[in-house]
Wavefront OBJ file of the C-alpha trace (Angstrom):
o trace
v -78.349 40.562 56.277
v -77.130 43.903 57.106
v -73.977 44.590 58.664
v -72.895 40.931 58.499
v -70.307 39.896 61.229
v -67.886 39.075 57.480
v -65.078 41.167 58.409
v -64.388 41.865 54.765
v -68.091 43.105 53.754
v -70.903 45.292 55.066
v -73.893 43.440 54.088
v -75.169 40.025 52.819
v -77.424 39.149 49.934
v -79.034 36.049 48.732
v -81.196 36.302 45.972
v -81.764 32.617 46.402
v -80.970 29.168 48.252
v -78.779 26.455 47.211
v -76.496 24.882 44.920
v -74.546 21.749 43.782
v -70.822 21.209 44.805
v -68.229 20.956 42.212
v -64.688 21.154 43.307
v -62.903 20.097 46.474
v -63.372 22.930 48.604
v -67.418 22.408 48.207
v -66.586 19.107 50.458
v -67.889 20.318 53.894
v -70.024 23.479 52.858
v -70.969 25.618 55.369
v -74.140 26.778 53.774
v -75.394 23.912 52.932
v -74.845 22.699 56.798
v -76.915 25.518 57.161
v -79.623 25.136 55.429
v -80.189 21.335 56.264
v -80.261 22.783 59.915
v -83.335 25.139 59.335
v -85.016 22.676 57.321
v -84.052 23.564 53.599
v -82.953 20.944 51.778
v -81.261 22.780 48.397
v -78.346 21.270 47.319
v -77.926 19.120 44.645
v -78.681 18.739 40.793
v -82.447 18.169 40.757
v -82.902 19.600 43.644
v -85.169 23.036 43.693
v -83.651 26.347 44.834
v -85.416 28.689 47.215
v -86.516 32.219 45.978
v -87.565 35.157 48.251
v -90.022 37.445 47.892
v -90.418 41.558 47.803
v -89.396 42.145 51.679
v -86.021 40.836 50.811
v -84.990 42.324 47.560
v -86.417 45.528 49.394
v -83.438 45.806 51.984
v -80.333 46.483 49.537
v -82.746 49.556 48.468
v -82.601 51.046 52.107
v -79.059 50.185 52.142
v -78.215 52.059 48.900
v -80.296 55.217 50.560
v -78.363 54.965 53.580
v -74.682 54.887 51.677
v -75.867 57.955 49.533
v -77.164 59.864 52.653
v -73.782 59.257 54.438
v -71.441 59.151 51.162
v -69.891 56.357 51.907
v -70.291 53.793 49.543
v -71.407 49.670 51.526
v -70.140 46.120 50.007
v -72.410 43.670 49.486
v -71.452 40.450 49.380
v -73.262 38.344 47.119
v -74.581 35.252 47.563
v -73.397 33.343 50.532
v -76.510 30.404 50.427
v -75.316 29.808 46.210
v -73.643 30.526 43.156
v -74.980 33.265 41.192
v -73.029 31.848 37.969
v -74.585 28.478 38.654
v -76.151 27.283 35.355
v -79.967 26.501 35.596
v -83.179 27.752 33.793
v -85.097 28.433 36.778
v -82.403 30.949 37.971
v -82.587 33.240 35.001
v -85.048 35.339 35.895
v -83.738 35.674 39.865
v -80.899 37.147 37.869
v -82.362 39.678 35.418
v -84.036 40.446 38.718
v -80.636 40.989 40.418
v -78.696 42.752 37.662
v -81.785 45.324 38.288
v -80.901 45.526 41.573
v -77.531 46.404 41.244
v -78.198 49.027 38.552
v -80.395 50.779 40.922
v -77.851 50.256 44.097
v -75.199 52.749 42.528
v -73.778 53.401 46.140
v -73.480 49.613 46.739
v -70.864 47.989 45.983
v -71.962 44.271 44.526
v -69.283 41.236 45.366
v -70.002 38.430 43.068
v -68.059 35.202 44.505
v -68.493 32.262 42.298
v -67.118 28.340 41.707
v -68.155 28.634 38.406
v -66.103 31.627 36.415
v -66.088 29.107 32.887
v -69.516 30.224 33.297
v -69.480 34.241 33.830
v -68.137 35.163 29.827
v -71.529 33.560 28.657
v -73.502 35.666 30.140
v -71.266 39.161 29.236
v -72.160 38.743 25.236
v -75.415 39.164 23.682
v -76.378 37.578 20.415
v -76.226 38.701 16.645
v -80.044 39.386 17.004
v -80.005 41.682 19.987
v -81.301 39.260 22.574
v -79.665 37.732 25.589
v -76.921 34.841 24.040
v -78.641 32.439 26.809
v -81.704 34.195 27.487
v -79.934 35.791 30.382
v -79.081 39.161 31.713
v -75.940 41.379 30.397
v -73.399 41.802 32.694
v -70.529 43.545 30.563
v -73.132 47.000 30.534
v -73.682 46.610 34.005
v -69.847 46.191 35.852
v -69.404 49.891 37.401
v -70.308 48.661 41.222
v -69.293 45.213 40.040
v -66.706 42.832 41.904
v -66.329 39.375 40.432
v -63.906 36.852 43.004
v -63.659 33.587 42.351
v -62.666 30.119 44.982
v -59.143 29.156 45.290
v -58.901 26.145 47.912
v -55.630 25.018 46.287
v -52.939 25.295 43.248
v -55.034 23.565 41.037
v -58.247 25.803 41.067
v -55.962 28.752 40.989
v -54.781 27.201 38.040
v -57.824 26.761 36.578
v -60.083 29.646 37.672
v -57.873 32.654 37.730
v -57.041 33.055 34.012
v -60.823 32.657 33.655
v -61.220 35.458 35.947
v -58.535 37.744 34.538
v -60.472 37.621 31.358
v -63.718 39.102 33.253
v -63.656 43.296 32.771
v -64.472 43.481 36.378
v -64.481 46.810 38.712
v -62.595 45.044 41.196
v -61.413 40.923 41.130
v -60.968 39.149 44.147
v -59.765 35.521 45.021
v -61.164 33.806 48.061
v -58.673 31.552 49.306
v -61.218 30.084 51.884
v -61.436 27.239 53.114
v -57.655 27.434 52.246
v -56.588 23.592 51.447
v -52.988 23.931 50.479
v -50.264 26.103 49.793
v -50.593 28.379 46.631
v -48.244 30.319 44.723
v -49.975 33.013 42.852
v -47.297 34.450 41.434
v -46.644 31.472 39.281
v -49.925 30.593 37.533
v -48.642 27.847 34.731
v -50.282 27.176 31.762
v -50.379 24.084 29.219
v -47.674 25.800 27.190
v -45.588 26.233 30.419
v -46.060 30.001 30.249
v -46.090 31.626 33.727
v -48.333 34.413 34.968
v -48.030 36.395 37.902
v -51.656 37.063 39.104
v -50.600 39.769 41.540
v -49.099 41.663 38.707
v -50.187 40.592 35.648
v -46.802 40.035 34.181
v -46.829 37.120 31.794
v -43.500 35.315 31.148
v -43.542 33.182 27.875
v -41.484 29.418 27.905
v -38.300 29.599 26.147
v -38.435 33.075 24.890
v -37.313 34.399 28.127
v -39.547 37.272 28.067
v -42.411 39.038 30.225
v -45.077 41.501 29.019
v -47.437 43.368 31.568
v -51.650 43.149 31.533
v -53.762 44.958 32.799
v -55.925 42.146 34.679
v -54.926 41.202 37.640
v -56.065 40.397 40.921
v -56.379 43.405 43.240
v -58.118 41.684 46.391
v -57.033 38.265 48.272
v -59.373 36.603 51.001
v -57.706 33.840 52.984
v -59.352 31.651 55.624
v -59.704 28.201 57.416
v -62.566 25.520 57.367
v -65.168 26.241 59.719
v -67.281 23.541 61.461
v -66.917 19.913 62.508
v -64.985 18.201 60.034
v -62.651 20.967 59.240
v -59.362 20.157 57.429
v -56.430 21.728 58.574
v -55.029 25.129 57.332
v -51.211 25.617 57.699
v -50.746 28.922 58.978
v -47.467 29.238 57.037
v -50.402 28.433 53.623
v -51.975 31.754 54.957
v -48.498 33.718 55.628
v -47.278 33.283 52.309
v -50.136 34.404 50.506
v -49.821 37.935 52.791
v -46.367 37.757 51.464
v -46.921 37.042 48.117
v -49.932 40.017 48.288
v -47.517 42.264 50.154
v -44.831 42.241 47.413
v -46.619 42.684 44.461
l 1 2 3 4 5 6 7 8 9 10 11 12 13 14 15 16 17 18 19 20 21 22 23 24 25 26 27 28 29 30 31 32 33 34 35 36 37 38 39 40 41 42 43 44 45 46 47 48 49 50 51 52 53 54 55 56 57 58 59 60 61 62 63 64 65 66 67 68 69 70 71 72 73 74 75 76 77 78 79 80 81 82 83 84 85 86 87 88 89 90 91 92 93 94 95 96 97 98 99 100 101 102 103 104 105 106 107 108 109 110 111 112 113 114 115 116 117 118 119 120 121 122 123 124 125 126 127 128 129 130 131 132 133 134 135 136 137 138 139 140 141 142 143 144 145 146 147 148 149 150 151 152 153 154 155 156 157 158 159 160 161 162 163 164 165 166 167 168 169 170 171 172 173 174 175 176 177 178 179 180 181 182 183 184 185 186 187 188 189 190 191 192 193 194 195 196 197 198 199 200 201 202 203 204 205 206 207 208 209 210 211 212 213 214 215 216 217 218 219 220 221 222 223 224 225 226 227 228 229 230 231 232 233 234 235 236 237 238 239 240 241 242 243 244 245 246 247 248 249 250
């Protein structure tokens, strides 16, 4: 879709339909609400995706003309209708076909959202014999007009996912904290160890050794939004202020 009515991209891209849910944000998901209503039934494990054809991996080409012609470079947010990182054979090729894309899109600017960053370092190696390690595309040669975001509904998945993510050599990463479930404190990621990151900053503080170093990978974006649709949970708008806060002094 171009110029989407997202207030925090220019354009929409969905390589392909669908998707299975795997954490508790997924719960009430919007896109798959959406495609049940037009008649596309896509989510779910054995379920089969839906794949496009020429007219739509066509558009982010005019796009990409347009930005260069004006100089201003367009995000592209990519993909609301499923997970790119989502782990399936018959989505390998829709992504050798996508990595393409973005390589010729120079003036686009590719957001990569995902559920699933355990999944993105797989496909950033290539094996000892010069071929894809899981007959997939390469991602680490292709990250100049690259932004890799991952889903943070609450403390645990920021727990979980955003050391993940601070290990991906991204452009730009982002968190979506959306739908936002609960408070969360990204300034104190802990660990198993009890160490204690500060995601804003990268500044790691180790347990008992009272001291912090400073990384270079951190976050540099934060999304935050509500539940949308009929069985919405509640977000506490006090959830939402302190992340601004948080964001605002680091």
């Amino acid at each position: 879709m171009q110029n989407s009515k997202i207030e925090w991209t220019h354009h929409t891209f969905n390589p392909w339909w669908g998707c299975v849910k795997v954490s508790t944000g997924c719960a009430n998901c919007y896109a798959e609400t959406f495609s049940n209503r037009t008649g596309n039934a896509v989510w779910g494990v054995n379920t089969p995706r839906r794949f496009f054809g020429n007219k739509l991996w066509n558009e982010p080409l005019k796009w990409n003309k347009e930005a260069g012609e004006s100089g201003q470079r367009k995000r592209v947010f990519c993909a609301s209708m499923a997970d790119v990182f989502e782990d399936r054979p018959d989505l390998l090729d829709e992504r050798k076909r996508l990595i393409q894309l973005i390589d010729d899109t120079q003036w686009l600017d590719w957001l990569l959202l995902t559920k699933r960053p355990e999944n993105i370092e797989p496909f950033l190696n290539l094996a000892s014999n010069g071929s894809y390690a899981r007959g997939d595309w390469n991602l680490r040669d292709h990250m100049k007009n690259v932004w890799i975001g991952t889903t943070i509904e609450n403390q645990k998945m920021a727990e979980t996912r955003i050391p993940v993510l601070l290990s991906i050599p991204a452009k730009v990463r982002f968190l979506s904290c959306e739908p936002l479930l609960g408070p969360v404190n990204l300034r104190r990621i802990y660990d198993d160890d009890g160490n204690s990151l500060d995601a804003l900053t990268g500044n790691l503080a180790i347990e008992g050794r009272g001291q912090t170093g400073p990384r270079d990978a951190r976050i540099h974006w934060v999304i935050c939004g509500g539940e949308s649709g009929p069985k919405a949970r509640p977000m506490h708008p006090l959830w939402a202020r302190a992340l601004h806060d948080q964001a605002q002094a680091a």
